[in-house]
TORKOL-4160 file (C-alpha; in steps of 0.2 Angstrom, whole numbers, padded with zeros to 4 digits, m for minus):
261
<pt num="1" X="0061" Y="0027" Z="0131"/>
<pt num="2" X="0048" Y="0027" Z="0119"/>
<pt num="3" X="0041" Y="0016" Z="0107"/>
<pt num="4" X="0024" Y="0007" Z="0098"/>
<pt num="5" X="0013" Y="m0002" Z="0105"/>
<pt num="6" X="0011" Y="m0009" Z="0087"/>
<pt num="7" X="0018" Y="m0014" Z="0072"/>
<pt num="8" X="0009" Y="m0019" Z="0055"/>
<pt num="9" X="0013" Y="m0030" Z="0043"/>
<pt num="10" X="0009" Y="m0027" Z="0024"/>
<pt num="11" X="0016" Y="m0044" Z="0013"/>
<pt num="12" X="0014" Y="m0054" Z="m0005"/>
<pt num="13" X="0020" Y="m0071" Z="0006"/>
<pt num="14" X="0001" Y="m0075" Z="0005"/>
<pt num="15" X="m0005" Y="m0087" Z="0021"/>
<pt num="16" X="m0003" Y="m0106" Z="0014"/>
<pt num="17" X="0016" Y="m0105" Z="0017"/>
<pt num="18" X="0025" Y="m0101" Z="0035"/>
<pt num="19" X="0032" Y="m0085" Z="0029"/>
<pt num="20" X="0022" Y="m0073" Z="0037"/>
<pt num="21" X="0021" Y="m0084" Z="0052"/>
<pt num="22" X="0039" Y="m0083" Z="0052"/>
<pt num="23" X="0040" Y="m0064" Z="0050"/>
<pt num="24" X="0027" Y="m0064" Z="0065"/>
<pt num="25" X="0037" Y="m0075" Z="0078"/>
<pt num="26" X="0054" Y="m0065" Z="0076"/>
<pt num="27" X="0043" Y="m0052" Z="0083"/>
<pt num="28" X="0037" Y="m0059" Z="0098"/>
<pt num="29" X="0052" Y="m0067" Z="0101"/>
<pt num="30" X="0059" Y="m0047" Z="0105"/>
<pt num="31" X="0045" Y="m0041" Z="0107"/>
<pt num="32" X="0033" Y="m0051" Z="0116"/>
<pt num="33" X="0022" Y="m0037" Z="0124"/>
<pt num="34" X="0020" Y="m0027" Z="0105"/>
<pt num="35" X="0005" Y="m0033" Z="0096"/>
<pt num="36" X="0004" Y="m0035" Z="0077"/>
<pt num="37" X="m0009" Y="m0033" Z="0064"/>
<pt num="38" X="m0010" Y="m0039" Z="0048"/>
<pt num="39" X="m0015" Y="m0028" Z="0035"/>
<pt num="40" X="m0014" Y="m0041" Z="0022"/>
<pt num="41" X="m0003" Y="m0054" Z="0015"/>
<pt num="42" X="m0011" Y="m0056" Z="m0002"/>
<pt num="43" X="m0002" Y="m0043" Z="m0013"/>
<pt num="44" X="m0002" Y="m0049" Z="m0029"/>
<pt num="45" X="0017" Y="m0057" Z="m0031"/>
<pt num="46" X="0028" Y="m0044" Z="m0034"/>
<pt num="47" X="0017" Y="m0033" Z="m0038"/>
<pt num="48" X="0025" Y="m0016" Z="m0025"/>
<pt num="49" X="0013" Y="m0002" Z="m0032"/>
<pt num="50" X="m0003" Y="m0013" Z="m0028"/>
<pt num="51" X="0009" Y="m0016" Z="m0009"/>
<pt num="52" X="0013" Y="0003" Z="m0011"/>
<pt num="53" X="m0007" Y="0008" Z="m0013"/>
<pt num="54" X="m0014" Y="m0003" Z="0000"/>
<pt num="55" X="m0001" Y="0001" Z="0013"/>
<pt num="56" X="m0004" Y="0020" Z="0013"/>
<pt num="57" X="m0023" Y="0019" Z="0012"/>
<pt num="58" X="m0024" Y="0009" Z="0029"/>
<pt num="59" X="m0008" Y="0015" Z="0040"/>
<pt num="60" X="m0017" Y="0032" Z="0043"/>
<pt num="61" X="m0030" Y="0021" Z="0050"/>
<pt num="62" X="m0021" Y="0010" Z="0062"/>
<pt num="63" X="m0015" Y="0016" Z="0079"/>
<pt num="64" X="0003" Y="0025" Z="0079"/>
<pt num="65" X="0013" Y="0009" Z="0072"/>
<pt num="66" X="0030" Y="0002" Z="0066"/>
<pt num="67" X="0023" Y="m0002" Z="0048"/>
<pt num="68" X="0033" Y="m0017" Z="0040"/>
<pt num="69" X="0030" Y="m0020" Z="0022"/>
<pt num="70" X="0037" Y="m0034" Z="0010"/>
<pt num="71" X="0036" Y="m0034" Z="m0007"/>
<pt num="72" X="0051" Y="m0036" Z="m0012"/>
<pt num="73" X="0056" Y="m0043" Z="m0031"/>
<pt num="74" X="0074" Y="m0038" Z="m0028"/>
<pt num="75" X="0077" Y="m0045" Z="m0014"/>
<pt num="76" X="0099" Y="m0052" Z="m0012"/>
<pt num="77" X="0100" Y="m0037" Z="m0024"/>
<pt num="78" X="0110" Y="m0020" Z="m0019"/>
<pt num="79" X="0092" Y="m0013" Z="m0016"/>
<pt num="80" X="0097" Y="m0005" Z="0000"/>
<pt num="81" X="0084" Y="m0009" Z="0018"/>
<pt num="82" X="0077" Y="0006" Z="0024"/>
<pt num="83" X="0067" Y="0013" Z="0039"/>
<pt num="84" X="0057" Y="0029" Z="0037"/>
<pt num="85" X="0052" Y="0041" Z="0051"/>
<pt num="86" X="0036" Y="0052" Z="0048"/>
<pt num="87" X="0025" Y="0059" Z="0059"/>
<pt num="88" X="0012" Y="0047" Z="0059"/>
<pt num="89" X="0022" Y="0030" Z="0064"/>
<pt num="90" X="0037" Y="0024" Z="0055"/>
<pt num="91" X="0038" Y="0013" Z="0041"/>
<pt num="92" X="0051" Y="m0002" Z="0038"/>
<pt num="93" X="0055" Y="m0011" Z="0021"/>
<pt num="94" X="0066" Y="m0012" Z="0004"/>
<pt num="95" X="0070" Y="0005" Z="m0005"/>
<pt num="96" X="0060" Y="0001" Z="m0021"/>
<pt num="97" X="0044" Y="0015" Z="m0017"/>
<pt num="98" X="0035" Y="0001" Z="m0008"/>
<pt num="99" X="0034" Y="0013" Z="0007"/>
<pt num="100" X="0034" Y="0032" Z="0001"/>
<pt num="101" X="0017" Y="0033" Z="m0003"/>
<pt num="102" X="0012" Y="0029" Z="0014"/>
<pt num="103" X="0025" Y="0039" Z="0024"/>
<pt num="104" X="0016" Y="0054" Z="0014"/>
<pt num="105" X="0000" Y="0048" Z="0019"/>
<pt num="106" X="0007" Y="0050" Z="0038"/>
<pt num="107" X="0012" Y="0066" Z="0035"/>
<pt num="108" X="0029" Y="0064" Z="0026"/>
<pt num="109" X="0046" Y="0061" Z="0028"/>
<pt num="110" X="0057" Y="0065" Z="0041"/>
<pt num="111" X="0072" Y="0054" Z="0044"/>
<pt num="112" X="0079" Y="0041" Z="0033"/>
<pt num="113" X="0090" Y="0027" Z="0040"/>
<pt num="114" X="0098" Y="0012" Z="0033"/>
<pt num="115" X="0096" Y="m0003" Z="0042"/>
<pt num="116" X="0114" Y="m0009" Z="0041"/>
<pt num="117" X="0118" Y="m0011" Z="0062"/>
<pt num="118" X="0121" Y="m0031" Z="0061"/>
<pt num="119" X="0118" Y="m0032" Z="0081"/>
<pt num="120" X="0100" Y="m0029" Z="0071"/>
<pt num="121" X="0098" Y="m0045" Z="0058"/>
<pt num="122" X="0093" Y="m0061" Z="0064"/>
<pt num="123" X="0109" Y="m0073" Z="0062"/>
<pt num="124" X="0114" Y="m0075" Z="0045"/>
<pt num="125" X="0102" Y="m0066" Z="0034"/>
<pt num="126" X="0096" Y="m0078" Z="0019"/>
<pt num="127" X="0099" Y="m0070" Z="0003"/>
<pt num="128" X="0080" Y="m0073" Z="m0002"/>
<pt num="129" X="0071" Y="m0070" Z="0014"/>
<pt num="130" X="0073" Y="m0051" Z="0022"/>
<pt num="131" X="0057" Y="m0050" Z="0028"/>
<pt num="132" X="0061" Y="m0062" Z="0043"/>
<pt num="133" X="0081" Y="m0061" Z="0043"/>
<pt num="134" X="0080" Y="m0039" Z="0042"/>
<pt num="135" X="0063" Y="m0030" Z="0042"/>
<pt num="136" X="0055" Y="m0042" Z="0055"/>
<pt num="137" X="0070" Y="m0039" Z="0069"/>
<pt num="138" X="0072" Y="m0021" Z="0063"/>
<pt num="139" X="0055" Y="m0015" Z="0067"/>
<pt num="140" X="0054" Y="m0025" Z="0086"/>
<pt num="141" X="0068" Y="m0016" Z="0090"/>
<pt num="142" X="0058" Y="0001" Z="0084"/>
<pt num="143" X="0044" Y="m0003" Z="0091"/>
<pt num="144" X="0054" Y="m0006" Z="0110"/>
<pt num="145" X="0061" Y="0013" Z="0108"/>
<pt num="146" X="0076" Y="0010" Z="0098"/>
<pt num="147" X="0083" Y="0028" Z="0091"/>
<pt num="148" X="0079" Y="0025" Z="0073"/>
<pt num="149" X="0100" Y="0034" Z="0073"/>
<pt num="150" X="0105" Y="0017" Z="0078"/>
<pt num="151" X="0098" Y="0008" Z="0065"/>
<pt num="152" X="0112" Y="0012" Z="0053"/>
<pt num="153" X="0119" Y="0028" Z="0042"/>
<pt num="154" X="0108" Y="0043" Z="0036"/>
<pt num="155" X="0098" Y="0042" Z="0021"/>
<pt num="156" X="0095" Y="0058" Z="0011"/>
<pt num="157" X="0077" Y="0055" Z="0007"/>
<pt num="158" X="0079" Y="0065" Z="m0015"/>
<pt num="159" X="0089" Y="0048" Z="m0017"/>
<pt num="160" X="0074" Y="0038" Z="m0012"/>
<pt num="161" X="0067" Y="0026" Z="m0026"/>
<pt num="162" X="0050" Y="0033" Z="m0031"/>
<pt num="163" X="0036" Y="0025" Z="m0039"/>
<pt num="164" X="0029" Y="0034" Z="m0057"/>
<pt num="165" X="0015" Y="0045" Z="m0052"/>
<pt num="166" X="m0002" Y="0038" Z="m0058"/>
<pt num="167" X="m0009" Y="0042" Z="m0073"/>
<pt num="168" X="m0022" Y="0057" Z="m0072"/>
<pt num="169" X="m0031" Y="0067" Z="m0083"/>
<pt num="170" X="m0047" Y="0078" Z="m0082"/>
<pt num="171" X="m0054" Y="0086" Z="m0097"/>
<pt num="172" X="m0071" Y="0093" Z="m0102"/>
<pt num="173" X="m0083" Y="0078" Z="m0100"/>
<pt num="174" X="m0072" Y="0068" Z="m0096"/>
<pt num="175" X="m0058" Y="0060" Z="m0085"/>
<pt num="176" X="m0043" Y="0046" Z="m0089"/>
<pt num="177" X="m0032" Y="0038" Z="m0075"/>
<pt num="178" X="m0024" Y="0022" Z="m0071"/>
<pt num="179" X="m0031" Y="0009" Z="m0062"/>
<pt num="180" X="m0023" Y="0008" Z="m0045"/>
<pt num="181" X="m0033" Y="m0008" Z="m0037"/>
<pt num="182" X="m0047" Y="m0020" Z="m0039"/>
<pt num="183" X="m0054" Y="m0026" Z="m0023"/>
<pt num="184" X="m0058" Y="m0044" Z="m0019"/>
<pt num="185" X="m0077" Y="m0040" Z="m0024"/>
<pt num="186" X="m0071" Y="m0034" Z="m0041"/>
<pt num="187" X="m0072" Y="m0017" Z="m0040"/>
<pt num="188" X="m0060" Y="m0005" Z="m0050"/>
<pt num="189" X="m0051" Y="0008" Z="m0040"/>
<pt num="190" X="m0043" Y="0022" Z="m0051"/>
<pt num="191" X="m0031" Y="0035" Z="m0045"/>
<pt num="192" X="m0042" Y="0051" Z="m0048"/>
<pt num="193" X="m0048" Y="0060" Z="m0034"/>
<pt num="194" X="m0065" Y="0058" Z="m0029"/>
<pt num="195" X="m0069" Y="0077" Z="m0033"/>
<pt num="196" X="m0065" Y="0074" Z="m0050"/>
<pt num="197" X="m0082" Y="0067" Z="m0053"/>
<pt num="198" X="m0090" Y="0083" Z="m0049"/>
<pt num="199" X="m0085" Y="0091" Z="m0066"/>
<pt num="200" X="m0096" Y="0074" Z="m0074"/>
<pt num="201" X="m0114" Y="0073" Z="m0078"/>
<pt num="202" X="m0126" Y="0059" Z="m0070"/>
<pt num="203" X="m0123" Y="0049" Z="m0086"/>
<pt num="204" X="m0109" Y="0042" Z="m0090"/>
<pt num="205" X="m0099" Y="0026" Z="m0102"/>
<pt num="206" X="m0083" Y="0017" Z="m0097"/>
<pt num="207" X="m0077" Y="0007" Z="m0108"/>
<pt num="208" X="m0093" Y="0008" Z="m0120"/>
<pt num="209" X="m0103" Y="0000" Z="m0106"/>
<pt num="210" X="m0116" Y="0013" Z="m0098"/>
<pt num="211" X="m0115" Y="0018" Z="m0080"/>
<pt num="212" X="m0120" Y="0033" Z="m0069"/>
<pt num="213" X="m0114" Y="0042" Z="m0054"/>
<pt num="214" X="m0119" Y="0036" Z="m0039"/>
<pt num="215" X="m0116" Y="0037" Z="m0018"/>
<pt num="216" X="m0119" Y="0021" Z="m0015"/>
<pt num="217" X="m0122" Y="0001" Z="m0020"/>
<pt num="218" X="m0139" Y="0004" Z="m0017"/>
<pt num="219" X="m0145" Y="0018" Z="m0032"/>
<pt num="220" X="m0142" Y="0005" Z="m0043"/>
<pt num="221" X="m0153" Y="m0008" Z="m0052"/>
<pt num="222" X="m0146" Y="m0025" Z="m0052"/>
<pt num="223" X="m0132" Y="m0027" Z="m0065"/>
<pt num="224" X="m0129" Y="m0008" Z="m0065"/>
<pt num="225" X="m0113" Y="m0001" Z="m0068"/>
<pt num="226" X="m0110" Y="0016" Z="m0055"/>
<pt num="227" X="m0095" Y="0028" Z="m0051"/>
<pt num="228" X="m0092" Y="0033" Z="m0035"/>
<pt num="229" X="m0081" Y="0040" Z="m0023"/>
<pt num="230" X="m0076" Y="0025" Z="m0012"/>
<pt num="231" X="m0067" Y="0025" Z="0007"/>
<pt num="232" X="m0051" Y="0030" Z="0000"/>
<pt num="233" X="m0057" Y="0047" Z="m0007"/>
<pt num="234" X="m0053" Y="0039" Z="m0024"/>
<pt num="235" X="m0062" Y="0036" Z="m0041"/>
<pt num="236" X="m0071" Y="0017" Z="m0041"/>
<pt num="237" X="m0080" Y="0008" Z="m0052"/>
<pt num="238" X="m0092" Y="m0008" Z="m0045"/>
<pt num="239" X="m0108" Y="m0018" Z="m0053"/>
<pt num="240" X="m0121" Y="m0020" Z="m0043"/>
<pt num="241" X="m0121" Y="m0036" Z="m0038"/>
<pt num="242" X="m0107" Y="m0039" Z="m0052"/>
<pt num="243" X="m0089" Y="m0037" Z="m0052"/>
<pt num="244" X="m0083" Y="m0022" Z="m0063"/>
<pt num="245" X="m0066" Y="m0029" Z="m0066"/>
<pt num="246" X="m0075" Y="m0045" Z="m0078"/>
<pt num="247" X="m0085" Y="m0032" Z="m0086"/>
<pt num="248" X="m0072" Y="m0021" Z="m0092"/>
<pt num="249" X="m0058" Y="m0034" Z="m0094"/>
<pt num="250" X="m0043" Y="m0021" Z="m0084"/>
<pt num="251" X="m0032" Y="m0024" Z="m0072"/>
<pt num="252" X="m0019" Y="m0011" Z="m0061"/>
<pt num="253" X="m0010" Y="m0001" Z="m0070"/>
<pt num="254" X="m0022" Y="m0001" Z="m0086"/>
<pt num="255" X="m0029" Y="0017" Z="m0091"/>
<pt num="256" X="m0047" Y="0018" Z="m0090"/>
<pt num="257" X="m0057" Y="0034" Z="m0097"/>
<pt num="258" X="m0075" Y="0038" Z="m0089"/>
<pt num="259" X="m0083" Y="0050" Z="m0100"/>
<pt num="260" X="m0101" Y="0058" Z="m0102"/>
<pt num="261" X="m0115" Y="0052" Z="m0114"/>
């Protein structure tokens, strides 16, 4: 029987409270020999579309994985538990878009179950608390080689919840989209493309604050402000030896326009 070797865990329990401890010794305790890596728990509270953003930049990364994410405001609701085959690993975690971004970043959707098999949940699952009582169990039991059939009943993936699209627009001169993340160093990641910066001169304003294209940290003078294309293949923003978020006072899901002098 097959199985992972792995399995991720993406959360907003944050690390001064035993909840992601928690999550982390279900695991071991059925499945002992399965290692598991923390991609963060410091998602802002709540907040899935940061959860969904970070999740499917790193999975593509990671060794194939059961991918566990939590970010879960309706939690105790009907929001239905949900496990997610793709080619890439599968992903466990509420059906509120938390995970679809991701499983298209692993090569899209195949299969859809929901996890409703009882012999599954650990005990009595608290109303509040699914990340230890449902996903946790769930994905040890996947990463040992458990059919993801077993899990519980086919899910047809159209009635998936989905997360809006980000915002994007590319005109002549210009570009507008949404701000999908800001790193612990202050810089602004939008949802545009990297390419789109191709179609814009060196010099450039955001936000009426001058800034230029650049590759990397180092073309600019201290206090600078540079576009770039970062890791993720995605429109960023960053101060040299400033934080870009301060400078231009935006936060996810704010629309930002970078447009030529």
């Amino acid at each position: 029987m097959g199985g992972y070797g792995w399995i991720s865990l993406t959360t907003d329990y944050g690390t001064f409270d035993g909840f992601a401890a928690a999550c982390r010794g279900v695991i071991a305790r059925i499945a002992p020999d399965v290692r598991v890596n923390d991609i963060t728990h410091h998602v802002p509270p709540a907040d899935v579309a940061r959860g969904a953003a970070v999740l499917a930049q790193t999975a593509p990364h990671l060794p194939p994985s059961v991918h566990v994410a939590v970010v879960d405001p309706g939690v105790g609701s009907e929001r239905r538990g949900i496990t997610i085959g793709t080619p890439g690993g599968l992903l466990v975690g509420p059906d509120n878009g938390l995970l679809i971004w991701a499983a298209e970043a692993l090569g899209g959707i195949d299969d859809v179950f929901e996890l409703t098999n009882k012999d599954w949940l650990l005990g009595d699952v608290s109303r509040t608390f699914h990340g230890r009582d449902v996903f946790s169990p769930a994905a040890a039991r996947l990463a040992l080689g458990a059919p993801l059939s077993d899990a519980g009943p086919a899910v047809a993936p159209e009635t998936l919840v989905r997360l809006p699209d980000p915002v994007v627009a590319v005109g002549d001169g210009w570009l507008e989209a949404e701000v999908l993340t800001v790193d612990r160093f202050g810089n602004v990641q939008l949802a545009a493309g990297g390419a789109t910066l191709s179609g814009l001169s060196p010099d450039l304003v955001i936000g009426g604050v001058k800034a230029r294209r650049a590759q990397t940290f180092a073309d600019a003078q201290q206090g600078e402000m540079i576009v770039y294309e970062d890791s993720a293949g995605r429109v960023a923003i960053a101060v040299n030896g400033g934080r870009a978020v301060v400078l231009l006072s935006v936060r996810p899901g704010d629309i930002v326009r970078v447009a030529e002098r």
